[in-house]
N, C-alpha and C positions, 0 to 999 in steps of 0.2 A: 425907710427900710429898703436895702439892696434887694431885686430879685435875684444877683448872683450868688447871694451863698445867705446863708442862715444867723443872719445877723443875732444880738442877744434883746433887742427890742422886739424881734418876733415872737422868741421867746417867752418873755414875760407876756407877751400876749396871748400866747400859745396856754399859758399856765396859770393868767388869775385875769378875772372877770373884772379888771379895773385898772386905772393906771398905774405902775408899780415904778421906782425908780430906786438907783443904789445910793445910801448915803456913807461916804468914806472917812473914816475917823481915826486921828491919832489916838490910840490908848497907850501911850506912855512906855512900849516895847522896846526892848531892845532887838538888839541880832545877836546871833553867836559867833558870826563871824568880824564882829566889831569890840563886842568886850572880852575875846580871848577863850572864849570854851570852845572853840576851833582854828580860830586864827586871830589876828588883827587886823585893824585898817579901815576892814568891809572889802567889798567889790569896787573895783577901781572905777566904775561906771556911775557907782551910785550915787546917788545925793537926796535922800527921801524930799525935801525941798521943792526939788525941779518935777517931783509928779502928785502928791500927796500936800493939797493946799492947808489941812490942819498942820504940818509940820513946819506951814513958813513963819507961826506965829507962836508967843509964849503958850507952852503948855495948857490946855482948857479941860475942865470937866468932862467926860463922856455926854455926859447930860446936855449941856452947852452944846455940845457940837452937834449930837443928834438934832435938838429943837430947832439949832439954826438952818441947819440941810434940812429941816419937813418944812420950813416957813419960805425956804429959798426955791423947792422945788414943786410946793403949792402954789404959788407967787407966779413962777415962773412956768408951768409944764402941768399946771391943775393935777398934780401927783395928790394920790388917795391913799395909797402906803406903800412900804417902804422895804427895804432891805439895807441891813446897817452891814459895812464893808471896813472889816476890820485891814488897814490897808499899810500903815507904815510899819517901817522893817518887821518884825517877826513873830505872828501873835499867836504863835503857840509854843512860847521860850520864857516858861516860867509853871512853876508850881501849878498842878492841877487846880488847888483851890482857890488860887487869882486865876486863873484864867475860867474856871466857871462864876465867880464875883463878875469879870467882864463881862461875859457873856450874857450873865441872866439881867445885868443892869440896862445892856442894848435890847433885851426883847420885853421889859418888864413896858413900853409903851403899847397901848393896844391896835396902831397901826403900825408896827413894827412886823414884817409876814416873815423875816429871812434874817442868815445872816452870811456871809460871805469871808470867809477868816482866809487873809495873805498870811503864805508861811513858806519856809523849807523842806525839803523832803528828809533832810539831817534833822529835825525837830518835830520830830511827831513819836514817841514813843509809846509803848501801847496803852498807857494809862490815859495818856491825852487822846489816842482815836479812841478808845473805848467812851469819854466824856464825850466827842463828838458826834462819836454815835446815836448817844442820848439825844443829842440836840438835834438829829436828823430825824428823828421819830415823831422829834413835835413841831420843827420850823420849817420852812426851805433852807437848806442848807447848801452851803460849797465849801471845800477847800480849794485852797490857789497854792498848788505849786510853782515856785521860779525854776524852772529848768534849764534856759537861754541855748543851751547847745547840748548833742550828745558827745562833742569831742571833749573829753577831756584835756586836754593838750590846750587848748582854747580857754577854759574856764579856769585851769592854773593857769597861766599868763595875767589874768584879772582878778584871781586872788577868789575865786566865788567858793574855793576850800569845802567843795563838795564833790561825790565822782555822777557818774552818769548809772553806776551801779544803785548807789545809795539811792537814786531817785526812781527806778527800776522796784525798788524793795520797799520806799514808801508807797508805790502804787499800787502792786500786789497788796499790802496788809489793809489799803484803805478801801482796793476794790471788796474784799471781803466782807466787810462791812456794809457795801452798799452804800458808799459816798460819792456825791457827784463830784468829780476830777476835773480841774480845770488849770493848764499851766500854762506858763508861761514862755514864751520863746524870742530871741532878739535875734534880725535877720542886720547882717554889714559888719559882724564883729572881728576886730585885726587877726588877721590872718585867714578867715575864710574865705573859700571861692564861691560861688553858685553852687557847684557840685554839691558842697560839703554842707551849706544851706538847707539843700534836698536830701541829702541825708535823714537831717533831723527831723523834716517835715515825712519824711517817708517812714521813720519808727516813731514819731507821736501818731500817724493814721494807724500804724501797724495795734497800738496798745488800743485803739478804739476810746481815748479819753471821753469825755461827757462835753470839752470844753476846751479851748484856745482863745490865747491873748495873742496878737504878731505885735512885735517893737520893730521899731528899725532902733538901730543904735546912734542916740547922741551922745554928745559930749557936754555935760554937766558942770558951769560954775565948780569952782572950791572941792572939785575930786583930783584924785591920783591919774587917772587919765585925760583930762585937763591939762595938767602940770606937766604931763607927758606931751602932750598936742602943743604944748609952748615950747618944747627943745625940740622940738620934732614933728610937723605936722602928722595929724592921723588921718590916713584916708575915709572918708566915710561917705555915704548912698548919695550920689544924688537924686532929687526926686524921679528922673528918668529912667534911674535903673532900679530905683525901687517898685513904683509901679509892678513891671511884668515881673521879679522876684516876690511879691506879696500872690500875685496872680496864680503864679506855678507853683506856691505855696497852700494855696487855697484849693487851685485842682485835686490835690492831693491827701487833704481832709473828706474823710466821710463825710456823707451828706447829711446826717443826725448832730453832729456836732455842732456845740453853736461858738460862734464865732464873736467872743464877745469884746474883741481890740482886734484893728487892724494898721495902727501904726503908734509912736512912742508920743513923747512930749513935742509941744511946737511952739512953747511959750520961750519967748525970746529972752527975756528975763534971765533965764536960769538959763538957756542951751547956748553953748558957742556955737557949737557946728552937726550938723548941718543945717542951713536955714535955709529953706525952701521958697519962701516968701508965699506962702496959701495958708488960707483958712482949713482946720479939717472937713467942712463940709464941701469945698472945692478937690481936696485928696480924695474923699469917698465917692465922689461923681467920675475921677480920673480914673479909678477902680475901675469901676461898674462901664465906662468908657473903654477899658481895655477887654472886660469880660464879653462886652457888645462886639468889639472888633476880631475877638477871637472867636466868639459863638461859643462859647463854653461856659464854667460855673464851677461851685464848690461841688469837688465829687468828681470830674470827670474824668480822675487819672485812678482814682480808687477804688479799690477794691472790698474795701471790710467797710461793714453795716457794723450801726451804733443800735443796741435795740434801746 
């Protein structure tokens, strides 16, 4: 665990008396922004594939996939239970009454403590936070919004067919509620500078979220932005300049916030570019290396408390 900033393993230790780990599962989701109830395509970035390991294989039961992640992460990290992390494309883009069938079938295990639902801030309507609510009364719960940028101008370029308002309006209705918030953001996307970076990182502190994920942005196998990066190189982070960008990123987060991703995919496999050539636990040392060389930490550019 980082002493610079509030890692999501602190967390879980902060909040349950034993070892707790997340288990990610495809449940059979689509997007809206891939079968046409907002757009086509998807997002030129995407590739559920290159981050979401139940998506590189045929379709599995929910069932299957939970009992393989508790035997892998018992195996592996002496894990005691669990939190199921509904993670490929968009798992609250469907009928109230499949999406509580999912739900109750990931917590009907009795080491099951959480669940962790990846979604849109376009696809939450109030039938579906009102169900989630529900489930926030009796599990640990999260939403995960994909927010990536608040320019708009940026996020049409990659087709993410959502505004920076719409995600503004799902946080308001979900804070009401009392849901833990936790989005998502990718820092090197075409066309941004540093400045515009800090932008985003300076109104995600400002809304006090519960939670951040940081990406840097790769280039994904078999996407639209691939295919692009072949007529046309795309520039993208090298690890040198991403470092102190995650850093002045983190500054910039309240200190209550946990910080539960601090860089994208590194699996060579799936990403063309950037390849860095480091394991993630050599990136998390170069962090923590930079926070040392600065004397700083999550929080130190910040102003707003998380209570």
């Amino acid at each position: 665990m980082s002493p610079y900033y509030r890692s999501y393993n602190r967390y879980l230790k902060e909040h349950f008396p034993c070892k707790v780990y997340k288990i990610p599962i495809d449940a059979g989701f689509s997007c809206p922004n891939i079968d046409g109830t907002v757009a086509y395509g998807g997002c030129s970035y995407c590739d559920n594939k290159s981050f979401s390991p139940n998506s590189r294989t045929a379709p599995r039961p929910i069932r299957d996939q939970i009992l393989s992640g508790m035997e892998f992460y018992r195996r592996r990290f002496d894990a005691e239970k669990f939190i199921v992390y509904f993670q490929a494309f968009t798992n609250t883009h469907g009928p109230v009454d499949h999406l509580k069938r999912l739900y109750n079938e990931a917590l009907a295990y009795p080491n099951v403590v959480g669940l962790s639902i990846g979604t849109r801030p376009d696809c939450v309507p109030e039938p579906v936070l009102d169900l989630l609510s529900d489930y926030h009364a009796r599990t640990h719960l999260w939403i995960e919004y994909g927010l990536q940028s608040i320019h708009d101008g940026t996020m049409a370029d990659l087709n993410r067919a959502h505004s920076y308002a719409q995600f503004l309006d799902a946080v308001e209705r979900t804070r009401r509620r009392g849901l833990r918030i936790c989005t998502h953001v990718i820092l090197g996307l075409p066309g941004e500078t540093p400045g515009m970076m800090m932008q985003t990182a300076d109104e995600v502190a400002r809304l006090s979220l519960d939670g951040i994920k940081i990406h840097h942005l790769y280039i994904a196998k078999n996407t639209a932005l691939a295919r692009l990066h072949e007529r046309q190189p795309i520039k993208t982070l090298s690890l040198e300049e991403y470092i102190p960008l995650v850093c002045d990123f983190l500054e910039r987060m309240p200190l209550a916030m946990v910080v539960q991703r601090v860089m994208g995919e590194l699996n060579a496999d799936y990403v063309v570019a950037p390849l860095w050539g480091k394991t993630k636990s050599e990136i998390l040392r170069l962090i923590d290396q930079e926070f040392e060389r600065r004397g700083s930490r999550q929080g130190q550019r910040s102003s707003t408390t998380v209570t």
